[in-house]
C-alpha positions in Angstrom: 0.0 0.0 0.0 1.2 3.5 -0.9 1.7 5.5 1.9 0.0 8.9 2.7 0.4 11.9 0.5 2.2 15.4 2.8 -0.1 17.5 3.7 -0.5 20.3 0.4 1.6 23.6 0.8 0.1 26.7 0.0 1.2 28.6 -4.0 3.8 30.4 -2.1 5.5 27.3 -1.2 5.6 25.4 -4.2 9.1 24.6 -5.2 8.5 25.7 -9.0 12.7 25.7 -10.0 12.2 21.3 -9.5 9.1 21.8 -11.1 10.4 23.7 -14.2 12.8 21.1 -14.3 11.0 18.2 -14.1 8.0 19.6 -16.1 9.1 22.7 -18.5 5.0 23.7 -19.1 4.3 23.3 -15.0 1.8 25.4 -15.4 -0.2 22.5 -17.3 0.7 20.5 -14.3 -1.3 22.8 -12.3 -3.6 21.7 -14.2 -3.8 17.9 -13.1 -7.0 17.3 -11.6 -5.9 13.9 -9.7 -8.4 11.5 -12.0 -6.0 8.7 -11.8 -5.9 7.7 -14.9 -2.4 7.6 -15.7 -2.0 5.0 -12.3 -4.5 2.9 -14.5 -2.6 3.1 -17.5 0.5 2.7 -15.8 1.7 -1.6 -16.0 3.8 -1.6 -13.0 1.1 0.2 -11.1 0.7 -2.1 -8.4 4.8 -2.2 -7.5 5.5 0.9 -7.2 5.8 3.0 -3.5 3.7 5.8 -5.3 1.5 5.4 -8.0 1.8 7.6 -10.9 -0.8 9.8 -9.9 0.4 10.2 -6.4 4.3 10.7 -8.1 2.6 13.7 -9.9 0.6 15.3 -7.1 3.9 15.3 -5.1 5.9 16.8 -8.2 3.6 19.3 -7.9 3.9 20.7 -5.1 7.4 20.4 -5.6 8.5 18.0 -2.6 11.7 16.8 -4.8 12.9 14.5 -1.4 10.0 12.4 -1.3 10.0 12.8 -5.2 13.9 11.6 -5.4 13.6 9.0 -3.0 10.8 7.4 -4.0 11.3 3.9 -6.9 8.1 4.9 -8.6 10.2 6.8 -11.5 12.6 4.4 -12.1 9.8 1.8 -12.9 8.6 3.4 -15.7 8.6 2.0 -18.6 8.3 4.8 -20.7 5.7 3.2 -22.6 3.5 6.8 -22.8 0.1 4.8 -22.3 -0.4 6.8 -19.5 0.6 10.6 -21.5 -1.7 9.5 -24.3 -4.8 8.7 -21.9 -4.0 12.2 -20.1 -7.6 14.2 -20.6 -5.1 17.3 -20.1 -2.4 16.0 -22.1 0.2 16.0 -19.3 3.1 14.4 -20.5 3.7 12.2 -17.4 6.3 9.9 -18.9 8.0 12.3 -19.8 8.5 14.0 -16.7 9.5 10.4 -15.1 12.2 10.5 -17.5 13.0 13.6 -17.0 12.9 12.9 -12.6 16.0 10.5 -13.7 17.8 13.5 -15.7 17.2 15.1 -12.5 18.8 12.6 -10.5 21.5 11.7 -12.3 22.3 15.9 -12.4 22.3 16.3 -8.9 23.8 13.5 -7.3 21.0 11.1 -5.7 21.0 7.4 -6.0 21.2 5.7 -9.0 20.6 1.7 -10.1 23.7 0.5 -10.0 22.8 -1.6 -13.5 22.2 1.8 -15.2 25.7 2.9 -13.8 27.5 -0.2 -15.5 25.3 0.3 -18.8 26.8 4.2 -18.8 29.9 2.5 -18.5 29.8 0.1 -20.8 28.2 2.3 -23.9 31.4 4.7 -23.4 33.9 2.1 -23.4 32.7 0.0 -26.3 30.0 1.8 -27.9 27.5 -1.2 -26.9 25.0 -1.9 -24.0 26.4 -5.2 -23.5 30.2 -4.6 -22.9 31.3 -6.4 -25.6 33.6 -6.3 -28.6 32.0 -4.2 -30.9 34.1 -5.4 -33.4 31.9 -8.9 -32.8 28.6 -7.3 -33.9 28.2 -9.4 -37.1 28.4 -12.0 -35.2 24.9 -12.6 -35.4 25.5 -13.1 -39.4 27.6 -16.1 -39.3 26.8 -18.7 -41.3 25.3 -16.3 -43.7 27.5 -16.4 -46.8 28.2 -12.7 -48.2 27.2 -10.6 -45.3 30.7 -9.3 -43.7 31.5 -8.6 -47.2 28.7 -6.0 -47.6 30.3 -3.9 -44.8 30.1 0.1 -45.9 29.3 -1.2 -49.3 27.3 1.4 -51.4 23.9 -0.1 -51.6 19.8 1.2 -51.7 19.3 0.1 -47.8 21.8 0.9 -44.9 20.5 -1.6 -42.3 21.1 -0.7 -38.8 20.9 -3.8 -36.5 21.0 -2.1 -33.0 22.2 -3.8 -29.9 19.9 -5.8 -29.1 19.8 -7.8 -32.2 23.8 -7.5 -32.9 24.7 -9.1 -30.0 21.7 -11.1 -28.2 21.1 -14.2 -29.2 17.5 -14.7 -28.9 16.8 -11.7 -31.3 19.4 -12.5 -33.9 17.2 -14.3 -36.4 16.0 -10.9 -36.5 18.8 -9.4 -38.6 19.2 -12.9 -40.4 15.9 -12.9 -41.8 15.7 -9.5 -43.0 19.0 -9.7 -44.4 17.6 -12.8 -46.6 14.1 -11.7 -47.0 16.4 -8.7 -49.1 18.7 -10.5 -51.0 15.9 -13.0 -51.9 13.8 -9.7 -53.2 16.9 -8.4 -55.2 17.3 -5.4 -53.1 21.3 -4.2 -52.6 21.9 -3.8 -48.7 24.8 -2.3 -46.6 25.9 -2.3 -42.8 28.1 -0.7 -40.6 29.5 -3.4 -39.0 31.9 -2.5 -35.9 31.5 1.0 -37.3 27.7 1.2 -35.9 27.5 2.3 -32.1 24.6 2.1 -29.8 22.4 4.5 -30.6 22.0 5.9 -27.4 17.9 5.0 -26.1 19.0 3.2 -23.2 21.2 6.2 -22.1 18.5 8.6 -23.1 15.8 6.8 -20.8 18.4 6.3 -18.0 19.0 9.8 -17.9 21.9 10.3 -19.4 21.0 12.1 -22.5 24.1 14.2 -22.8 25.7 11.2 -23.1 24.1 10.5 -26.7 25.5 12.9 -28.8 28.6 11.6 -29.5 26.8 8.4 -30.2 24.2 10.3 -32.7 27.2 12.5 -34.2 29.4 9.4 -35.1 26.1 7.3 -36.0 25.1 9.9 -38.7 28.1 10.4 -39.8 29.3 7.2 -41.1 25.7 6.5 -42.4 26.5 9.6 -44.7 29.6 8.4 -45.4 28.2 5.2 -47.1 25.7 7.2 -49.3 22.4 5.1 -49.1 18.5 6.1 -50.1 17.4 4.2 -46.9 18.2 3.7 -43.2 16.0 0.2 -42.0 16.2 -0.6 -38.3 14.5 -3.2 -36.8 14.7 -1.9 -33.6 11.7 0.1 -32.7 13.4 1.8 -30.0 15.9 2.6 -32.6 14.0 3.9 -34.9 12.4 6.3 -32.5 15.9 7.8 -31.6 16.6 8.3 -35.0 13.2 9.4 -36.5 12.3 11.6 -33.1 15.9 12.5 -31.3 18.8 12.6 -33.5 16.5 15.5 -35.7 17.3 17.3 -32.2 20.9 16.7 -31.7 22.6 16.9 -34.6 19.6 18.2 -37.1 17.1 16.3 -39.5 19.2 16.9 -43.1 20.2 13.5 -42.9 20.3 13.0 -46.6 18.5 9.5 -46.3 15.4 8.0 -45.6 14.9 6.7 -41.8 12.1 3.9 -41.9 11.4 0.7 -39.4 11.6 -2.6 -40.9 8.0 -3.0 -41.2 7.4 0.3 -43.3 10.0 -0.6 -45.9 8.6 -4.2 -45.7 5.5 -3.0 -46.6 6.4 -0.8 -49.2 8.0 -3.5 -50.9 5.0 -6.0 -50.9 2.5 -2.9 -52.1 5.3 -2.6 -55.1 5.3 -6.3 -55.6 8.7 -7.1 -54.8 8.2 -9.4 -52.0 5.8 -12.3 -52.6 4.1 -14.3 -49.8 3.0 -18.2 -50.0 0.2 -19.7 -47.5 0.9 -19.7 -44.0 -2.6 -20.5 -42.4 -1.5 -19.4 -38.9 -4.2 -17.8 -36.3 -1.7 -14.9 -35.0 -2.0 -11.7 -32.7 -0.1 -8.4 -33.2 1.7 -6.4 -30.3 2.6 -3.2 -30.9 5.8 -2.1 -29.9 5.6 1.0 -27.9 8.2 3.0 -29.3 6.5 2.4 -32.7 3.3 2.0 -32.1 2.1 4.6 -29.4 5.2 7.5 -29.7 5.3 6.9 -33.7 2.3 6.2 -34.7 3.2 3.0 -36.9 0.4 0.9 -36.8 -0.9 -0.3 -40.6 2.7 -1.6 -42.0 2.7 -4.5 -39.8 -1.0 -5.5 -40.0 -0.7 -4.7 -43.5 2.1 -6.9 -43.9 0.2 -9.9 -41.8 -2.6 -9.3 -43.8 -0.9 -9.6 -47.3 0.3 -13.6 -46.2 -2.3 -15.5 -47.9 -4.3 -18.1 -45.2 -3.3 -16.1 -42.3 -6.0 -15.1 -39.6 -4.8 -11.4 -37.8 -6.9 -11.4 -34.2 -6.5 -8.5 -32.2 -6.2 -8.1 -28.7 -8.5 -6.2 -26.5 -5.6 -3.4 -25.9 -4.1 -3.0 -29.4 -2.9 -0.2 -31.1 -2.8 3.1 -29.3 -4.5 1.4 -26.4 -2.4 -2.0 -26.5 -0.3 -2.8 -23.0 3.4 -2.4 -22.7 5.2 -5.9 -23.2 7.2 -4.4 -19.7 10.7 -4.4 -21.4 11.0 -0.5 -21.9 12.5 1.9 -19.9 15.7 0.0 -18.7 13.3 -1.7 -16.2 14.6 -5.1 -17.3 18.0 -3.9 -16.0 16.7 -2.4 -12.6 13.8 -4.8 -12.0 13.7 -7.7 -13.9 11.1 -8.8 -11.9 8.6 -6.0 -12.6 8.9 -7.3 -16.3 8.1 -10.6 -16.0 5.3 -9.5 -14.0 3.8 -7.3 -17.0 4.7 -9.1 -19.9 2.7 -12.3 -18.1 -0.4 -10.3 -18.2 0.2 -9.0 -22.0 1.6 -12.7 -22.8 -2.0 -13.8 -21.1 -4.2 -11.3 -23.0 -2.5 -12.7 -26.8 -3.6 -16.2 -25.7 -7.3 -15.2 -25.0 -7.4 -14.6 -28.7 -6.8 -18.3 -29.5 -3.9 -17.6 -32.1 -1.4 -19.9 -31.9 1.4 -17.1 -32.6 2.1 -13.3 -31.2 4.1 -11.2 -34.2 5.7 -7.9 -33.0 8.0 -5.7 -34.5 10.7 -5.1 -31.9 13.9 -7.2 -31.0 12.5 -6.5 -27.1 9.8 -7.0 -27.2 10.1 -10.5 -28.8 12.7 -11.3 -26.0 10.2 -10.4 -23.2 7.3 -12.0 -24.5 9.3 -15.5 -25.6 11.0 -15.5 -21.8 6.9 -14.9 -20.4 6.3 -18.1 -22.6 9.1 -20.1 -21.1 8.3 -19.0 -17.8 4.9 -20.0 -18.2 5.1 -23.0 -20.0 2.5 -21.4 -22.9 2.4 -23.0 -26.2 2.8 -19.8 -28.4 5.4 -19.0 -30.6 6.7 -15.3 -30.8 7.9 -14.1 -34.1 9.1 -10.3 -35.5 7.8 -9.5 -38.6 11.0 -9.7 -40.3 10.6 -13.8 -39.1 7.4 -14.0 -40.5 7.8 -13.1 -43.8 11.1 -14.6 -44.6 8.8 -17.7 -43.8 6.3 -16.8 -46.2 8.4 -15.4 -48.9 8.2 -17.8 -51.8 11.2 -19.7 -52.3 
């Protein structure tokens, strides 16, 4: 159980410097009128010390102590359910974010995990502490790809960490890679050349930290001259579409698209053909593409175009659908807060009968395919790159 709000200050008393921080427009906080419905929106809810709309009541009147000390903002997700339910369009996870700029800035406690992941960015330009100079390594045994490193080519695809070096996502990467050269379409990477592209750092709190990152990213993109940047990362695709535009300007001189968008461009132009799967399947929205981008028809237009297969939608889908719980760098603060959430989400695609959940980010496939282990469900949990390689015709 939460404990009790401090009793209200008066106006006079209102701390508005840590409120300017935490919330630029605090005047709109002002506005808040304590309907709770960000707490309901919110999937880790029910663990945190303060619910969300306690969090904001005390951010309001500008108590930063309790604020600081309290878990609640380093349980966010940053999945933005709860900004786009706001009936005043308070932008609460983006102040939550913005509670961990504030915290990293002036010196209170920090989880440890995010200190080692700052650490491990800077040192080799990955979240994982490896080599970057083993990111391929997910393309071994696929003849031809090393060779196409910072080879001029139509489509510059950038892998991202999670899919580079994590082992459960890199069929990812390998089946876009061959749903490309099976479609005739010239591709390029960056190899050891491509660095993190600085989300996790961004939602740690560390944003100053991710414009060397974005500098060197763009760069050597420019450097290799392609129309299009693919990523299959949703997460990085939102720093590059939303983020990089405001660190290092938006004259790219290339395209920026997720996996799914190109993807579907290319069917609509008929240079992907499907065969028959007849699969039952669900589709989770990523929150990074779905809710803060707005990409919703590519994928269901890609399920859609697979000839016998079934798309049923969840009750919460689209701008409405529940966070898979693997956002926000919870999974390296509270790994068990995202088993918890991703549980509930793996138990809502199963009440839909299909006998497969297809999402569009590396992540989210992760947290969803370690709910089903943990769980025991039969369900298999594909990216769309997966599904179509399967249904391309050979």
């Amino acid at each position: 159980m939460s404990p009790p709000l401090p009793v209200p200050l008066t106006d006079e008393k209102l701390d508005r410097e840590f409120m300017a921080q935490v919330e630029p427009d605090w005047e709109k906080l002002l506005t808040c009128m304590q309907c709770g419905t960000c707490s309901a929106s919110c999937p880790t809810a029910d663990l945190m010390d303060y619910s969300p709309r306690q969090l904001w009541e005390l951010v309001r009147l500008g108590l930063r102590d309790v604020v600081m000390n309290s878990r609640t903002f380093w349980l966010c997700t940053q999945c933005y359910a709860c900004s786009a339910r706001c009936p005043r369009g308070i932008l609460t996870s983006t102040t939550m974010r913005r509670l961990r700029e504030w915290a990293v800035a002036n010196g209170y406690a920090i989880p440890q995990t995010l200190q080692m992941m700052r650490q491990a960015v800077s040192a080799t330009r990955n979240i994982l502490n490896e080599d970057n100079q083993t990111r391929l390594i997910w393309s071994q045994g696929l003849a031809g790809v090393a060779e196409r490193v910072q080879e001029p080519a139509e489509v510059l695809l950038y892998t991202g960490c999670v899919s580079a070096l994590y082992p459960m996502a890199y069929s990812i990467p390998q089946s876009l890679v061959q749903v490309l050269e099976q479609a005739h379409i010239p591709y390029t990477l960056l190899g050891s050349e491509e660095w993190c592209c600085g989300y996790p750092l961004y939602g740690a709190g560390f944003k100053d930290d991710m414009v060397e990152l974005a500098q060197h990213n763009v760069e050597k993109v420019r450097s290799v001259g392609p129309k299009v940047l693919v990523a299959t990362c949703s997460s990085c695709y939102y720093t590059w579409h939303h983020l990089y535009p405001e660190l290092v300007g938006d004259s790219f001189g290339f395209e920026v698209m997720h996996a799914t968008e190109y993807l579907a461009r290319m069917v609509q132009e008929g240079r992907i053909r499907m065969t028959e799967l007849a699969w039952t399947v669900t589709y989770h929205d990523p929150c990074d593409l779905g809710r803060k981008s707005g990409v919703y028809e590519p994928p269901r237009a890609i399920i859609r175009s697979i000839p016998g297969m079934q798309l049923r939608e969840m009750p919460h889908a689209m701008e409405n659908a529940i966070c898979c719980g693997g956002g926000g760098d919870v999974a390296m603060t509270e790994p068990d807060a995202v088993e918890h959430v991703s549980i509930q989400r793996l138990q809502e695609a199963v009440s839909t009968g299909a006998e497969a959940i297809i999402s569009s980010c590396q992540q989210c496939k992760r947290t969803l395919l370690q709910a089903a282990r943990k769980t025991k469900t039969r369900i298999r949990v594909l990216d769309v790159c997966e599904l179509v390689w399967q249904a391309m015709e050979k």
